[in-house]
C-alpha positions in Angstrom: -38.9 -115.2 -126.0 -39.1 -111.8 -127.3 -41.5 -109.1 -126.2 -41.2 -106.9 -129.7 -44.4 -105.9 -130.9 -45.2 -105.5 -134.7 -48.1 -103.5 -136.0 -50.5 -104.5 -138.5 -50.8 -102.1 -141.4 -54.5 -103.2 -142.1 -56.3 -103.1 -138.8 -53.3 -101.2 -136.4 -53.7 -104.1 -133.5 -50.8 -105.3 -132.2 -48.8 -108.4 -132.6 -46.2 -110.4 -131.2 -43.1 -110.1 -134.0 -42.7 -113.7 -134.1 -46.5 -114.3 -135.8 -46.7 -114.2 -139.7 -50.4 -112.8 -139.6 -52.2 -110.3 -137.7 -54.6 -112.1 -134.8 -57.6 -109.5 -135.6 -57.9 -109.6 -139.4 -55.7 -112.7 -140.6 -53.3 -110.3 -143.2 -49.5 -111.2 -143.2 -47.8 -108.6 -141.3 -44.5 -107.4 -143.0 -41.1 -109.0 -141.5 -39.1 -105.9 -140.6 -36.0 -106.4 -138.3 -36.6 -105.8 -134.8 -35.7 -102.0 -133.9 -32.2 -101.4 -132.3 -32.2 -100.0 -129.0 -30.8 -96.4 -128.7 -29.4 -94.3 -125.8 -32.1 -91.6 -126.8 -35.8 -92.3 -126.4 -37.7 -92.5 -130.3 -38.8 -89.5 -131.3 -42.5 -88.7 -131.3 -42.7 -87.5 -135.2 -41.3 -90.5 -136.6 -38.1 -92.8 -136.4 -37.3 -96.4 -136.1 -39.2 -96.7 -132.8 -42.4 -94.9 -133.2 -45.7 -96.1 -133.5 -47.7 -95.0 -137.1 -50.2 -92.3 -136.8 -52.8 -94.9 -137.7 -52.0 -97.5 -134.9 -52.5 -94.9 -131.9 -55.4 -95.2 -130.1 -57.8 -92.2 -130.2 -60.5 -92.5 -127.7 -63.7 -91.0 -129.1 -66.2 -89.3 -126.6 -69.4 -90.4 -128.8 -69.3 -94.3 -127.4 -72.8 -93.3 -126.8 -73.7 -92.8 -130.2 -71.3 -95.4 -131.7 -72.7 -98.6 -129.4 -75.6 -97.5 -127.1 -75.9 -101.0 -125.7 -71.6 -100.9 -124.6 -72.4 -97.6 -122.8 -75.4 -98.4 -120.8 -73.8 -102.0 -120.0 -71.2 -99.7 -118.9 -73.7 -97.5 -116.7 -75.8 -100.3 -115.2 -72.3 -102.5 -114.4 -70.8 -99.5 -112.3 -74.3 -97.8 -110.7 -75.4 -101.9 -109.5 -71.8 -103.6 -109.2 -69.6 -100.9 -108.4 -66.8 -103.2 -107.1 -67.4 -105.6 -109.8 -67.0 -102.5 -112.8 -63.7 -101.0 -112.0 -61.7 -103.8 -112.7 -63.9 -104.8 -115.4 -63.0 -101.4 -116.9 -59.3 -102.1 -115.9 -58.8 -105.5 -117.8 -60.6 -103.3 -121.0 -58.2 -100.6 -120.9 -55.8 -103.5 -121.7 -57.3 -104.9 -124.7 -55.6 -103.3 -128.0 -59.4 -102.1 -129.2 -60.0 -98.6 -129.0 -63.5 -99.2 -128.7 -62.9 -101.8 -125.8 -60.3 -99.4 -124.2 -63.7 -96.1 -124.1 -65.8 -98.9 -122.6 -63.1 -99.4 -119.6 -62.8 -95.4 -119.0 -67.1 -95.5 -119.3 -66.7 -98.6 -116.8 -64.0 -97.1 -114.9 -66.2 -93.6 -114.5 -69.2 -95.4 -113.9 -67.8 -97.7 -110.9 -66.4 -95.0 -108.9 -69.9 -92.7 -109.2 -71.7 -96.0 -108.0 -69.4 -96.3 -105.5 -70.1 -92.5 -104.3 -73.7 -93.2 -105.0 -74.0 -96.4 -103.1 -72.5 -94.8 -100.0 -74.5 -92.2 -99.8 -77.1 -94.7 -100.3 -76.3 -96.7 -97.5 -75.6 -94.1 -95.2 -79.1 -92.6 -95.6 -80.7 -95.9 -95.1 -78.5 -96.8 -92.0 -78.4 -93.8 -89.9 -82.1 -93.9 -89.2 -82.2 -97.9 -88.8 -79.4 -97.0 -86.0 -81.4 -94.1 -84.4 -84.5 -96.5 -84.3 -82.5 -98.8 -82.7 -81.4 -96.9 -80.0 -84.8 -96.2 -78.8 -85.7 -99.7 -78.3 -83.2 -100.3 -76.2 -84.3 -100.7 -72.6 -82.6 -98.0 -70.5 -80.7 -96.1 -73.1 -81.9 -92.9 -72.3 -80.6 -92.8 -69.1 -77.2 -94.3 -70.4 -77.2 -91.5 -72.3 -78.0 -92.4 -75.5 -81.6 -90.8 -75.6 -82.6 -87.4 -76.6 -82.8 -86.1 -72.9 -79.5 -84.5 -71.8 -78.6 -85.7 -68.2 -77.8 -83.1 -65.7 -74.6 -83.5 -63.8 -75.4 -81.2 -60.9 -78.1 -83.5 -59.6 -77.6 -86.2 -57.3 -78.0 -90.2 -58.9 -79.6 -92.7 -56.8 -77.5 -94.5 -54.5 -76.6 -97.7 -55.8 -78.0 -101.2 -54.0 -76.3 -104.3 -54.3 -77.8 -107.2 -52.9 -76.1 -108.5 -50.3 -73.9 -105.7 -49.5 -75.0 -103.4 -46.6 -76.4 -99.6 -48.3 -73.2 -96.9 -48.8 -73.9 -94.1 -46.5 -73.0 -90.8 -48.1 -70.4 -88.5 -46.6 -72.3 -85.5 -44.4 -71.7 -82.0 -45.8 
């Protein structure tokens, strides 16, 4: 099975070279021989292996403009379901759509601020939980855990255990 790639002149989406017409738009695609591999990589400018100006992506910043609806998807996906838009974005950036391929950068973007805002989120909300917490604990200030510091020149109780006769301390 070959893995060469032929690009359609109408709509610049790429196609396996073993298909007679384009997936996207339906137009036969041209038979040209497969390239030849070289000992040199293709050139940029042109040559045998280089893509046309027309089939490389170019990613347009005004996704916001050009499909309001993708873009705020996009924002609500990463800022709710931050775990759940990342590789959304991920398996976009794979599609041969430009348009698809801004909407997985947006989604991309979008996940890892709701991940940073989520975070924050949840640290705000849990630190007090956890302070409240501590409070209602029976005997956790003098653990330690209160507010009060403890002072470690004063003497502590001696300890009783039943059945044990009382621990003398030493004289000074």
């Amino acid at each position: 099975m070959s893995n060469e790639r032929v690009v359609c002149a109408a709509c610049g989406s790429n196609n396996f070279a073993t298909q007679a017409a384009c997936w996207k738009c339906g137009r036969a695609l041209a038979t040209a021989p497969p390239p030849v591999p070289s000992a040199s990589p293709p050139a940029s400018s042109g040559g045998a292996g280089a893509i046309p100006v027309a089939a490389r992506p170019t990613y347009s910043a005004e996704l916001r403009q050009e499909s309001p609806a993708a873009f705020w998807s996009s924002v609500a996906l990463g800022i709710v379901f931050p775990m759940l838009a990342i590789p959304v974005g991920m398996v976009f950036l794979m599609l041969d759509d430009k348009r698809k391929a801004q909407i997985g950068w947006w989604n991309i973007l979008f996940g890892l601020v709701g991940t940073l805002l989520n975070g924050i989120l949840a640290a705000v909300t849990i630190m007090p939980l956890l302070m409240g917490a501590t409070k209602m604990i029976p005997g956790m200030d003098r653990l330690g855990g209160g507010s009060r510091s403890q002072d470690m020149s004063s003497e502590a109780a001696p300890l009783d255990l039943p059945g044990q006769r009382p621990f003398a301390a030493p004289p000074r």
